[in-house]
N, C-alpha and C positions, 0 to 999 in steps of 0.2 A: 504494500500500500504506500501509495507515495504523500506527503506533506508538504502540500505548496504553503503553508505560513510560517512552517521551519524553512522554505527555499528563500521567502521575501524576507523573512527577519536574517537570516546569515545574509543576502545580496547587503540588506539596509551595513549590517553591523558591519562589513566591508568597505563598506565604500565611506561611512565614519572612519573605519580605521584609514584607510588610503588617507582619507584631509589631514589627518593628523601626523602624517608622514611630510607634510608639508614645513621646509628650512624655514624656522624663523631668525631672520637679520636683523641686523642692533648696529650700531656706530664700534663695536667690539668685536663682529661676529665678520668673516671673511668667507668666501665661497673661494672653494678649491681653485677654480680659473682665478681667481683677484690673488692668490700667493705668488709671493715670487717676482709681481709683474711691477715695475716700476711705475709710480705714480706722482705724478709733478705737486709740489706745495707749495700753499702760496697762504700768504697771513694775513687778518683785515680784521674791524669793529661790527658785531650786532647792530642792523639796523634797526629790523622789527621779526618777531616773533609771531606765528598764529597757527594755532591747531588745523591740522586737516586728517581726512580717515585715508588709509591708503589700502587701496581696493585691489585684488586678486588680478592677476593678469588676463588676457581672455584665451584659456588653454583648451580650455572644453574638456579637459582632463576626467574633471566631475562627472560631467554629462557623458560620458562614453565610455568611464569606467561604471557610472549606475547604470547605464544603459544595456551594455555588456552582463552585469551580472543581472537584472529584472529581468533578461532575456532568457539567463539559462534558468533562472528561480522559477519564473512563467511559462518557460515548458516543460516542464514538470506537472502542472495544472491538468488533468482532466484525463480520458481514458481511449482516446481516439487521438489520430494524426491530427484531424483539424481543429478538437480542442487544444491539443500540443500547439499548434502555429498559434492561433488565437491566443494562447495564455505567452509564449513567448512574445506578441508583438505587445500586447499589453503589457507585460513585466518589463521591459525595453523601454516603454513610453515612461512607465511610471518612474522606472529605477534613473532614467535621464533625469528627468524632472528633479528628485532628486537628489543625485550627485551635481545637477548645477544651483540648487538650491545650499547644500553643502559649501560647495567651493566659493559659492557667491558670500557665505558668512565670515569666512576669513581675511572679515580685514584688518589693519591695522592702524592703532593709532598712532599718529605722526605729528609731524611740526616742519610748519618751512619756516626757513629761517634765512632771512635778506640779509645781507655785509656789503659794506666799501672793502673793499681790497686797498693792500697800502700801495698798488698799480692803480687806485683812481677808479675800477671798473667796480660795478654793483652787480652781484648774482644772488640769483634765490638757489638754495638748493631745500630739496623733501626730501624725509627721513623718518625712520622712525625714531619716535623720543616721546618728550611729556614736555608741554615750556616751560614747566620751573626749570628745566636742564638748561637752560641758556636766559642768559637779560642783555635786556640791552644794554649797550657798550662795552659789551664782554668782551676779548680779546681771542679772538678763535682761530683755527687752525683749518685751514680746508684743505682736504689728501684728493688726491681723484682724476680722473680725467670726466671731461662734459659729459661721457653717458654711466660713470657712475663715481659719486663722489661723496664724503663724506666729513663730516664738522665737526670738532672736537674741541676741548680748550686747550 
């Protein structure tokens, strides 16, 4: 006898586990590519500070790993071929749904944070952080290159 609400509760618990496989980065924390690689500093004053949420990239990661498993958990459903396809396209619909509803929860809170550079130029860079980590006319340090960089005191 087969158990299609043991198949959807294991896809569900799955695809929980997969988000939470998900690197979280810090102004402390490196990704294996960023070791090693050389990156320009340049030193400047807090201009302003303001929270923003920093949102999951758009991977679909979610959505086709819940999708992939409500499909195998949904055919599993029923006692015929065509309840099998049937339970499989509906396990697929729902288990997408979802893992993009999952992945879509994983954001982070952050802060951008504008500086004069002591080169005269003003950049914002986002990060994750909290604003009491920085005030203005803090004296910061920025490591990085323009597509990924990061602010420190």
């Amino acid at each position: 006898m087969k158990t299609p609400a043991f198949s959807v509760v294991c896809a569900g618990v799955s695809i929980l586990a997969l988000s939470g496989c998900t690197p979280q980065t810090g102004v402390s924390s490196f990704s294996r590519n960023e070791a090693g690689q050389v990156a320009t500093v340049q030193f400047g004053e807090v201009l302003a500070i303001r929270e923003v949420v920093i949102q999951p990239g758009q991977t679909r990661l979610g959505t086709v790993a819940g999708g992939a498993l409500g499909a195998i958990g949904g055919s599993q459903v029923g006692s015929s071929t065509a309840a099998n396809i049937a339970g499989g396209v509906t396990g697929a619909v729902v288990g997408g749904a979802i893992g993009s509803a999952v992945q879509g929860s994983s954001r982070t809170a952050g802060i951008e944070i504008t500086m004069r550079l002591d080169s005269g130029d003003n950049v914002a860079v986002v990060q994750p952080g909290d604003p009491r980590d920085f005030r203005v006319g803090d004296r910061v340090r920025l490591a990085g290159t323009s597509e990924n960089a990061r602010v420190t005191h």
